[in-house]
Residue, then its C-alpha position, 0 to 999 in steps of 0.5 A: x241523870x245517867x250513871x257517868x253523870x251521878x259518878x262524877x258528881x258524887x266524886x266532885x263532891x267526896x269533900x263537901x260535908x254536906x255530902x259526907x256528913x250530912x248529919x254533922x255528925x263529925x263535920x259542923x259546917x251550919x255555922x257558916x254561910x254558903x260562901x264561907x263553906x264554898x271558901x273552905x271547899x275550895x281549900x280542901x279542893x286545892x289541896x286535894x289537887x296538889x296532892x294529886x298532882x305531886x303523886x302523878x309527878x312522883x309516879x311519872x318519874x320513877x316510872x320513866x326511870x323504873x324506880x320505886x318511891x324509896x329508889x327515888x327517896x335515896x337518889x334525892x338524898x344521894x344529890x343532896x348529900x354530894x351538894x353539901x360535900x358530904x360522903x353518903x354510907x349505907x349507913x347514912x342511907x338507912x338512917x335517912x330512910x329509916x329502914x335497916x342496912x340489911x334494906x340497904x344493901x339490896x336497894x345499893x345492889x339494885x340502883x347499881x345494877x340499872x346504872x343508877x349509882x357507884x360505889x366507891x371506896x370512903x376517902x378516909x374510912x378504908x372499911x366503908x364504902x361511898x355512894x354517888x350517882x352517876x351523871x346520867x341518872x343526876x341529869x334525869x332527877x333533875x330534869x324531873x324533880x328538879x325543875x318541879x321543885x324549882x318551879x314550886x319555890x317560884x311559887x313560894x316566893x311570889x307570895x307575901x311575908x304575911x301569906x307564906x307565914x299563913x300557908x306554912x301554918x295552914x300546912x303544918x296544921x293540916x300535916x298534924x291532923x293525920x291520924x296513923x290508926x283511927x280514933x277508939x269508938 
């Protein structure tokens, strides 16, 4: 087998435990036939899959329209906010993304230079100040983002009361077994 051949094997295989933990030293799959490990093989496998495919989309995106991740993260909340009628602050912002205003102001100053966004001034607090996208830039994360999202719930919504309740725990389950820091040895 060439080197090519062997890379994409192993890089096929990098969520078969019988490949990471041959030893089961922290995966026990011997409880389970072949077919069932294939099943939560190919689980693991999907996931992985929309995983990548939701960071190729992400990327595109704020590439297209010379963003980075936390520039897209407040144009969403931006969109979000001015359909349910509420003024977005800077202040707003900061909470949303949990970085401080300081942050803020320098991200406002740079969505504003590209054209991203205006401010104007708060229709009922005269010391603050509104932020809203322009119309362009709300075409372009819709086309994006927008139709990628309106596509997923098509997908959501295809399934059956009993499948979303079985994926939504599956997820949430899943979401809780990430670790911030590894375990102590």
């Amino acid at each position: 087998m060439s080197s090519k051949e062997d890379a994409r094997r192993i890089s096929g295989s990098l969520i078969d435990p019988r490949v990471i933990d041959p030893r089961q030293e922290l995966v026990r799959h011997d409880d389970l036939s072949d077919e069932e490990l294939a099943q939560v093989i190919g689980v693991l496998d999907a996931v992985r899959g929309w995983r990548e495919a939701e960071q190729r989309l992400s990327f595109e995106s704020r590439t297209a329209m010379q963003l980075n991740e936390t520039d897209m993260k407040a144009l969403r909340y931006i969109i979000a906010s001015t359909n349910a009628n509420v003024a977005v602050t800077a202040g707003a912002l900061a909470e949303h993304l949990h970085i401080s205003t300081a942050s803020v102001t320098k991200l406002l100053d740079r969505l504003e230079r590209a054209g991203h966004i205006v401010r104007k001034p708060h229709p009922t607090d005269r010391r603050a100040v509104t932020v809203e996208i322009t119309p362009e830039t709300h075409r372009q994360v819709r086309r994006t983002m927008g139709l990628q999202h309106a596509r997923r719930f098509e997908v959501a919504r295809a399934l059956s009361p009993a499948e979303r309740e079985i994926v939504t725990r599956f997820l949430t389950d899943l979401s809780a077994t990430t670790l911030i820091t590894a375990p102590p040895e």
